[in-house]
C-alpha positions as CSV (number, residue, x, y, z in Angstrom):
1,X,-43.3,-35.4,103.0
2,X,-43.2,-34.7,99.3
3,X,-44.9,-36.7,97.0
4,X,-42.3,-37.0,94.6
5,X,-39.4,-37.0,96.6
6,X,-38.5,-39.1,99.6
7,X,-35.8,-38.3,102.2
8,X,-33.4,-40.5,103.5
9,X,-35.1,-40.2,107.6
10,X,-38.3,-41.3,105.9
11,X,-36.6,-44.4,103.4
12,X,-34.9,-45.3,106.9
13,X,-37.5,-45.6,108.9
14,X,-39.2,-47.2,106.2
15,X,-37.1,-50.3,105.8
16,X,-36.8,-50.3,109.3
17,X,-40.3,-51.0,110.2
18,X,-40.9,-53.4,107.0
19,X,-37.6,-55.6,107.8
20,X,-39.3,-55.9,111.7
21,X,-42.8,-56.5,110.4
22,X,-41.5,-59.2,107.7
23,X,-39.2,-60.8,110.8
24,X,-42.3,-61.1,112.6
25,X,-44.1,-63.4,110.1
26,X,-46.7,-61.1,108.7
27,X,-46.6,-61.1,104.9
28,X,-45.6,-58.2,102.5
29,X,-49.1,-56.8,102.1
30,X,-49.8,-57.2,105.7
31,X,-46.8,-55.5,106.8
32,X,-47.8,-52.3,104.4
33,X,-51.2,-52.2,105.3
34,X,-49.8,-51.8,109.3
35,X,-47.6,-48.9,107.6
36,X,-50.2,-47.3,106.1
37,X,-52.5,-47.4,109.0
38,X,-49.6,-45.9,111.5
39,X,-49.0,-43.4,108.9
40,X,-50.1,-39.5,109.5
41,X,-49.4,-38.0,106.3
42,X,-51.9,-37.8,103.4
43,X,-48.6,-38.3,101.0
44,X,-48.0,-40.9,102.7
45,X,-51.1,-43.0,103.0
46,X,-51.4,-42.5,99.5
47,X,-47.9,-44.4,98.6
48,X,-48.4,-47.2,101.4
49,X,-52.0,-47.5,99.7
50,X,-50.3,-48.1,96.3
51,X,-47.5,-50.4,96.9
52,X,-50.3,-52.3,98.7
53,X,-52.2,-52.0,95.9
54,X,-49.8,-53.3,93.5
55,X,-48.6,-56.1,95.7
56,X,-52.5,-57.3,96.0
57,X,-52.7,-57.6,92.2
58,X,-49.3,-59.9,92.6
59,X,-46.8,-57.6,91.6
60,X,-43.2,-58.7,93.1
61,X,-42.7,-55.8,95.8
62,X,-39.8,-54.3,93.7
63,X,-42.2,-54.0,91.0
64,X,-44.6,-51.9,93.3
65,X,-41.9,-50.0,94.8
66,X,-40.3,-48.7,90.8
67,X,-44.6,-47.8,90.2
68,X,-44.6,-45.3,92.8
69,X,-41.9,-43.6,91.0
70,X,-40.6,-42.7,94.4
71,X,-38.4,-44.7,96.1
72,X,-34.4,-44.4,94.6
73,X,-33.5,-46.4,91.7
74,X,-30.8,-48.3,94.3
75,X,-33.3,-49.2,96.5
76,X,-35.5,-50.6,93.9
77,X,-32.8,-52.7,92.5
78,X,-31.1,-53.5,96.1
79,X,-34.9,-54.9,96.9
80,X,-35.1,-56.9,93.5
81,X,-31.5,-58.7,94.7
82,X,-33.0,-59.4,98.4
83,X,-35.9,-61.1,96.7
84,X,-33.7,-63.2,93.9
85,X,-31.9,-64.3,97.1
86,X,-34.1,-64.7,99.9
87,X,-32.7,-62.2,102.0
88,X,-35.6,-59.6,102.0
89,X,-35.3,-59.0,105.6
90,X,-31.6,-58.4,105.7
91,X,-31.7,-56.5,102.7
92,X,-34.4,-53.9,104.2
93,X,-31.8,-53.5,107.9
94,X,-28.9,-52.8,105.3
95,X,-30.9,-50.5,103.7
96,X,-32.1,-48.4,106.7
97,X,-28.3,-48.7,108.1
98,X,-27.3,-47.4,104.3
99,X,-30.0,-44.0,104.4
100,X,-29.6,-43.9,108.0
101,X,-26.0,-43.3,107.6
102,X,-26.8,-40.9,104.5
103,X,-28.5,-38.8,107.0
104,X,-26.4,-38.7,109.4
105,X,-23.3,-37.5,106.8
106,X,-25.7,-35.0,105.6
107,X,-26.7,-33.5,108.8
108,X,-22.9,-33.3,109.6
109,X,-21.8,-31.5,106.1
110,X,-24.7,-28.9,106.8
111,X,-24.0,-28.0,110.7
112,X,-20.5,-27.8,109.7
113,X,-20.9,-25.6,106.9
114,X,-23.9,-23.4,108.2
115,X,-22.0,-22.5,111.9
116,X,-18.2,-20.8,109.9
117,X,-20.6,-19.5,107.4
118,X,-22.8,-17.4,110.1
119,X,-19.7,-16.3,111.6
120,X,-18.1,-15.5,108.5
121,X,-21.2,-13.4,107.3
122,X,-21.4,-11.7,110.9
123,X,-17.5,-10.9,110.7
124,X,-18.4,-9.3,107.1
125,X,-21.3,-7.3,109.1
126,X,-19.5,-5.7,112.0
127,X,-16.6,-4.2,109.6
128,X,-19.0,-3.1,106.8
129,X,-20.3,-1.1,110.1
130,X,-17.3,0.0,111.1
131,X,-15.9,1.5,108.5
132,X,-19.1,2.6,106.7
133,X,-20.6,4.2,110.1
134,X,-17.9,4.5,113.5
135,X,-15.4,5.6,111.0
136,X,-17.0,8.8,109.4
137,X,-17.5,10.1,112.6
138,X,-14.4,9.9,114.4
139,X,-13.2,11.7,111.5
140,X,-15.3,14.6,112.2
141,X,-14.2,14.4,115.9
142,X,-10.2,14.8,114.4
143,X,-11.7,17.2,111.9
144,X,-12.7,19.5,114.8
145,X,-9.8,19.0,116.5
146,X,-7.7,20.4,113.6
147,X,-6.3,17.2,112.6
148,X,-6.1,13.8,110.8
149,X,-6.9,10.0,111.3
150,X,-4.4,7.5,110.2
151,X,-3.9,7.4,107.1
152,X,-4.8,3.6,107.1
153,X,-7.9,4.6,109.0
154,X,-8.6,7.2,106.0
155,X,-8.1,4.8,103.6
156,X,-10.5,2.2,105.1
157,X,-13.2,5.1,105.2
158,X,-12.8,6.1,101.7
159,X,-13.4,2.7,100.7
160,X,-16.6,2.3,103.0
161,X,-17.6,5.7,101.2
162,X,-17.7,3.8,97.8
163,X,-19.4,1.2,99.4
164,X,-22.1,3.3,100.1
165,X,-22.1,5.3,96.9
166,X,-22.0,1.8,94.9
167,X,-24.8,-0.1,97.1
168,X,-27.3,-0.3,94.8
169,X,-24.9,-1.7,91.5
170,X,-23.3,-4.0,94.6
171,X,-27.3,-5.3,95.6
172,X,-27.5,-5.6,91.9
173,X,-25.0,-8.3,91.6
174,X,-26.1,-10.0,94.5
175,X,-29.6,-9.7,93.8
176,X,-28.3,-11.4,90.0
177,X,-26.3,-14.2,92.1
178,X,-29.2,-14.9,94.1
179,X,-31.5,-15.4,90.6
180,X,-28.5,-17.8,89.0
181,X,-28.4,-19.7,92.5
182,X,-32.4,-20.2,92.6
183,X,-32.6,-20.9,89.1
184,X,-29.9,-23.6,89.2
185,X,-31.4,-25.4,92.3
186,X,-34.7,-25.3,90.6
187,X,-33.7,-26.7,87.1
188,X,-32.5,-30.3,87.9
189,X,-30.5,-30.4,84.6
190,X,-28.4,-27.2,85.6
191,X,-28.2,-28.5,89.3
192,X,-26.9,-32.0,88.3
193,X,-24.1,-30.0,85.5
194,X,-22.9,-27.7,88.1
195,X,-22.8,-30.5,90.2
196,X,-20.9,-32.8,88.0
197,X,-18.9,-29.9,87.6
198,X,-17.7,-29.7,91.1
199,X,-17.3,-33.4,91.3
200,X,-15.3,-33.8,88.4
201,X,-13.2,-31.2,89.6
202,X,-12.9,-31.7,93.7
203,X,-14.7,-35.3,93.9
204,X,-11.6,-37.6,94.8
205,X,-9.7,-35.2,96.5
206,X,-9.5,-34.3,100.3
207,X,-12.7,-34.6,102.5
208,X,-14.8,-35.4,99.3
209,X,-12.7,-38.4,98.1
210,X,-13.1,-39.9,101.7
211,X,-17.3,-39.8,101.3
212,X,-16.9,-41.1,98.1
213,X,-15.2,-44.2,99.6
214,X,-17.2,-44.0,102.5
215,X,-20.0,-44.4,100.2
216,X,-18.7,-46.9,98.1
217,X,-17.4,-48.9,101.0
218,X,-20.9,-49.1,102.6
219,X,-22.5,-49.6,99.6
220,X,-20.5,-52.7,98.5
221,X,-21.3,-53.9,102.0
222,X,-25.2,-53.8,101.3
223,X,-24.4,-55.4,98.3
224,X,-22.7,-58.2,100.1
225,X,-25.0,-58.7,102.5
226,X,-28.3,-58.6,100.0
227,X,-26.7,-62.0,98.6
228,X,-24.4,-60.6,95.7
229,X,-21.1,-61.8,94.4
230,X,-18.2,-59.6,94.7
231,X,-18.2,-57.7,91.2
232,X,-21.6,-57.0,90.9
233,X,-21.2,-55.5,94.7
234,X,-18.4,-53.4,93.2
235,X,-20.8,-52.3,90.2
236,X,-23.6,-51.6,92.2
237,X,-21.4,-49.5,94.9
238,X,-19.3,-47.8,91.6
239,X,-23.0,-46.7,90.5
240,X,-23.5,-44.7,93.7
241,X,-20.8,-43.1,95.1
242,X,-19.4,-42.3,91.4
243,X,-19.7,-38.9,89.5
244,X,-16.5,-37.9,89.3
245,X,-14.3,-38.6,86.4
246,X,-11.2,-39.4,89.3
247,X,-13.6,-41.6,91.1
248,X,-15.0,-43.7,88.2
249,X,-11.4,-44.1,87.2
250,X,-10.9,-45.9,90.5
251,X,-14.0,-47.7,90.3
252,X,-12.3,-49.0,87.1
253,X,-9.3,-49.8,87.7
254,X,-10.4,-52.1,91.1
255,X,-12.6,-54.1,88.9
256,X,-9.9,-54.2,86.4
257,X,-7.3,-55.7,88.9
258,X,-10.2,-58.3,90.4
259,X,-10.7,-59.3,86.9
260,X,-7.0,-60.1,86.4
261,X,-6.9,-62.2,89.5
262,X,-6.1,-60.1,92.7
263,X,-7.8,-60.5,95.6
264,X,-10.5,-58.0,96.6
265,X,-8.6,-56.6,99.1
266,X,-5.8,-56.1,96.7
267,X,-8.1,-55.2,94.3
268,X,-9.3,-52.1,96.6
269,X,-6.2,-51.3,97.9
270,X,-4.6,-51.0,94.4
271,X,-7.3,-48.6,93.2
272,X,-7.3,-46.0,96.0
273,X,-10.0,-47.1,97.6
274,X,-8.8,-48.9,101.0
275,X,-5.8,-47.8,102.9
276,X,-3.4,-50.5,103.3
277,X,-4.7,-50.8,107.1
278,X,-8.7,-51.6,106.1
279,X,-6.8,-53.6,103.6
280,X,-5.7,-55.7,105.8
281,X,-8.3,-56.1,107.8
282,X,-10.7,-57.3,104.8
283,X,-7.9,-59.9,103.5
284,X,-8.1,-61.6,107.1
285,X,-11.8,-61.4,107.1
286,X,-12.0,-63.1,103.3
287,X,-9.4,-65.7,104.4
288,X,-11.2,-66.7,107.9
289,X,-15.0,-66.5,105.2
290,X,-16.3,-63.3,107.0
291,X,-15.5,-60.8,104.4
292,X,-19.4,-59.3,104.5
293,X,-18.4,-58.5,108.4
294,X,-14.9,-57.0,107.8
295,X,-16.4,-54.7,104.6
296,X,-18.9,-53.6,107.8
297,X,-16.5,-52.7,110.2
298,X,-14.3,-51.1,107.6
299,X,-17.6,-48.9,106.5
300,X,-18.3,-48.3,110.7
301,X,-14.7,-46.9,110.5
302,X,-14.6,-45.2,107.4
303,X,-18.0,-43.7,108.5
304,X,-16.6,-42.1,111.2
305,X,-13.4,-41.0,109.8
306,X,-15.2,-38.8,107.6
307,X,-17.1,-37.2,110.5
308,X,-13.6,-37.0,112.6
309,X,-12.2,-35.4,109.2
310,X,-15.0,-32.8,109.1
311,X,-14.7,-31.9,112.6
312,X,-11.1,-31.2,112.1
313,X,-11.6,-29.1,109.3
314,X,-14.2,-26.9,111.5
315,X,-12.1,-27.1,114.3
316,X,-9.8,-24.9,112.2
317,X,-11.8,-22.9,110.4
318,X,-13.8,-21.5,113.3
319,X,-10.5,-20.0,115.5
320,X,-8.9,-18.8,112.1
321,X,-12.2,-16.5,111.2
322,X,-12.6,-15.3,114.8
323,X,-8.6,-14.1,115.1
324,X,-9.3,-12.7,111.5
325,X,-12.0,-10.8,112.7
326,X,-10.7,-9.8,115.8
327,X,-7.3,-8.9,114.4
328,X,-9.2,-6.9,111.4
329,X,-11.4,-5.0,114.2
330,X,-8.6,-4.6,116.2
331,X,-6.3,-2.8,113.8
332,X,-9.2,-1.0,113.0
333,X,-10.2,0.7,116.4
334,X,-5.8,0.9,117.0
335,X,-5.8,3.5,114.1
336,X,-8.1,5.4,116.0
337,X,-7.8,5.4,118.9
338,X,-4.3,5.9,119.2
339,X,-3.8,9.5,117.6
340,X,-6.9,10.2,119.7
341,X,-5.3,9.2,123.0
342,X,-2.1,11.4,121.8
343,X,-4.0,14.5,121.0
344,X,-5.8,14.0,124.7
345,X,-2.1,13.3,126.3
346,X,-1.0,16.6,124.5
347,X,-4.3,18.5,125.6
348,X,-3.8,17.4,128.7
């Protein structure tokens, strides 16, 4: 684990154990002194011996948590709420739920993106080879045998010829796209623009709009469940499934509507955020005072509507690159092979 950086597995696990340490009775320094003595990583120790630290000298455990200048600033502040309130212990569950879920999502988004990206790069592979190696020589065979490919064939081969002669201006480029790429992952400042970039540009629509209000959705529900009132909830989830101009704009206009007297589930609905269904489902839970339990079943469903959405989008990117490929390899091999076969038919 990094010392200045700390994943979502570890902040989940983290709350986890704290929340069922605190349930138990022990007190705050206690429960992180049992932390730090389970723990096996140096980095580790060294936090849990900090934040006890810090706690020992009377610090409110918030306090401790914003001096390791590790934890997230939403954690930090979702803590500070849980101790205004008194609701510590379900504060620290909502949390683990909230990274839990967070890891989950971002396992998903990478296994989804990594499998049609292998076979994509793989598909890219076996034609380079193709047409850069099989093809030259079967033209030598029709050469010999006083004749011609197709001229579709001898196009293909021409084009893998300038492949070849171009390969070191091509591993140029790449070699510069690989730089810019490690240069903006390891600059924060570029990697947040070029992220903001994207966001502003693709955040609220499709399969990124639906994590944002999955986000947003689960967030306001920690919020509600920490002890706070319905428009700091919204401010606190606007604040961390935002970033995109579209989204913010949503964010905005739902506050704007509960401040002019709708209902939060008219509120939501009005904005974009809720279908009318989820909608629904939150007015009923308001009016029957369970509205903290309806915002968590709508966050259960929106949660796995954005995984359903993501397999779907796989599900049909995977079949379309393998009949690309085999269609591409197939026409390929066809405008050999056939004018082969005929000069063996006519042979023989």
């Amino acid at each position: 684990m990094k010392t200045r950086t700390l994943i979502n597995t570890y902040l989940s696990m983290f709350c986890s154990e704290l929340a069922m340490l605190l349930d138990a009775g022990l007190t705050l320094s206690d429960s992180i002194q049992v932390i730090q003595e389970d723990e096996s990583a140096k980095d580790a120790k060294v936090i849990m011996q900090s934040l006890y630290n810090s706690l020992m000298l009377g610090n409110q455990f918030s306090s401790a948590l914003k001096e390791t200048a590790v934890f997230p600033k939403y954690m930090i502040h979702m803590v500070e709420v849980g101790e205004k309130t008194g609701r510590l212990v379900q504060t620290l569950n909502a949390l683990s739920e909230y990274y839990e879920r967070q890891t989950r999502l971002s396992a998903t988004i990478k296994s989804s993106i990594l499998y049609p990206a292998v076979l994509l790069i793989l598909m890219i592979v076996v034609v380079l080879i193709l047409i850069v190696q099989v093809l030259p020589i079967f033209n030598d065979i029709f050469s010999r045998l006083g004749t011609q490919m197709d001229p579709f064939a001898v196009r293909l081969m021409q084009f893998g010829g300038w492949l070849g002669n171009a390969s070191v201006g091509i591993a140029l480029v790449f070699s510069a796209v690989f730089v810019l790429v490690l240069i903006m992952w390891l600059v924060p400042a570029i990697r947040r623009g070029v992220a903001r970039a994207f966001s502003n540009r693709f955040g609220s629509r499709g399969i990124f709009g639906k994590i944002a209000s999955s986000r947003f959705v689960f967030a306001m529900t920690l919020g509600m469940a920490s002890g706070l009132d319905t428009a700091e909830s919204i401010n606190i989830a606007a604040a961390v499934s935002g970033g995109s101009r579209a989204v913010d704009e949503k964010h905005k206009k739902c506050v704007a509507l509960l401040d002019s007297g709708k209902t939060l589930s008219e509120s939501l609905c009005g904005a974009g955020i809720l279908s009318m269904q989820d909608g629904k489902m939150l007015s009923v839970g308001s009016v029957s005072g369970k509205a903290d339990l309806a915002m968590a079943e709508i966050a259960r469903r929106s949660d796995v509507d954005v995984r359903d959405s993501i397999d779907r989008i796989v599900g049909r990117i995977e079949p379309t690159l393998v009949i690309l490929s085999s269609g591409i390899v197939g026409i390929i091999l066809l405008s050999v092979m056939l004018p082969l076969m005929g000069i063996m038919t006519s042979i023989g």
